[in-house]
C-alpha positions in Angstrom: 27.0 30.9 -22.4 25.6 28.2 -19.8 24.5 24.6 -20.5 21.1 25.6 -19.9 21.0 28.4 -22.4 22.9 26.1 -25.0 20.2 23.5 -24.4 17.4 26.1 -24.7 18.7 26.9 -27.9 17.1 23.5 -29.4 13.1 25.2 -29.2 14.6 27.8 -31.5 14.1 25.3 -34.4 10.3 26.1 -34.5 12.0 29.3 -36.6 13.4 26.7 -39.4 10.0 25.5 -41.3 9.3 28.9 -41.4 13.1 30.0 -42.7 12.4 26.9 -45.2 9.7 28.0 -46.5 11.2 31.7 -47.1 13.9 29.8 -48.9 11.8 27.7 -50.9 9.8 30.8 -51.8 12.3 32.6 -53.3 14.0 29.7 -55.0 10.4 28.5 -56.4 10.8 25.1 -54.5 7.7 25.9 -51.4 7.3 22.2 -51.0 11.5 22.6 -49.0 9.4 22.7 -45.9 7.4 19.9 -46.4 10.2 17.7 -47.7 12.3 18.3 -44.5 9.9 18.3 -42.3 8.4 14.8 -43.4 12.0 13.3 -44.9 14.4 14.9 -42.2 12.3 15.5 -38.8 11.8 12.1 -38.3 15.6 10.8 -38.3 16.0 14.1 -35.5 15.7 11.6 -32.7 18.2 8.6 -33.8 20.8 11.9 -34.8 20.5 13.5 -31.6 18.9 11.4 -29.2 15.5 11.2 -27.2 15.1 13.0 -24.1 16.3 12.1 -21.3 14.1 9.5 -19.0 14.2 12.3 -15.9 11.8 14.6 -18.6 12.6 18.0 -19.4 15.3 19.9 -16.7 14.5 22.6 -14.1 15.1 26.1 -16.2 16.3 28.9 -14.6 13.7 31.8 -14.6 15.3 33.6 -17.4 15.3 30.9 -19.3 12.1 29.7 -18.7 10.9 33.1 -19.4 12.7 33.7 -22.7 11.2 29.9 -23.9 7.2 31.0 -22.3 8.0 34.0 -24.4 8.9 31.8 -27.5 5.2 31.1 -28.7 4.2 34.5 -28.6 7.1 35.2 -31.0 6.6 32.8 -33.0 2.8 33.9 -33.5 3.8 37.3 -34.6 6.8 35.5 -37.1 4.7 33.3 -38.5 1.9 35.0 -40.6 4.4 37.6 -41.6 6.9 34.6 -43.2 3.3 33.2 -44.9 2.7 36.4 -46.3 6.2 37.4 -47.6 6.3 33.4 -48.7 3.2 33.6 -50.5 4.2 37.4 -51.8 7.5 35.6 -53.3 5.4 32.8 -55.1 2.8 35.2 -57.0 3.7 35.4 -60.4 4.6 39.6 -61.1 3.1 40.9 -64.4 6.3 42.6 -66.5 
């Protein structure tokens, strides 16, 4: 695997609130997302570092087409994850 496709692998994290959520679902703690995202996020930059001054690097064209492509994804994941989430929440009559 190249640097460029290690580095690329950073935008994947858009797929962890959702994963959170999932979890938090099914262990009846939905608010996991929010925690992380407003106790955790924030300390992301001093952990790993802010971007470099020279902005964001030239991608190669299948990279740059596999992160364009990322959104769309991550359109289609996302209601499905809400639904399931919310699906896992709803109290089941026995």
């Amino acid at each position: 695997m190249d640097k460029q496709c290690v580095a690329a692998a950073g935008y994947l994290s858009i797929f962890l609130v959702p994963a959170l959520f999932l979890a938090g679902s099914a262990i009846d703690r939905p608010w996991l997302a929010f925690g992380v995202v407003i106790l955790v996020f924030p300390m992301a930059r001093a952990a790993f570092g802010a971007l470099p001054a020279a902005g964001a690097p030239q991608w190669r064209e299948s990279v740059a087409t596999a992160l364009d492509r990322l959104p769309v994804v991550f359109a289609v994941v996302m209601p499905v994850v809400v639904i399931w989430g919310l699906a896992l929440l709803t109290p089941t009559e026995n």
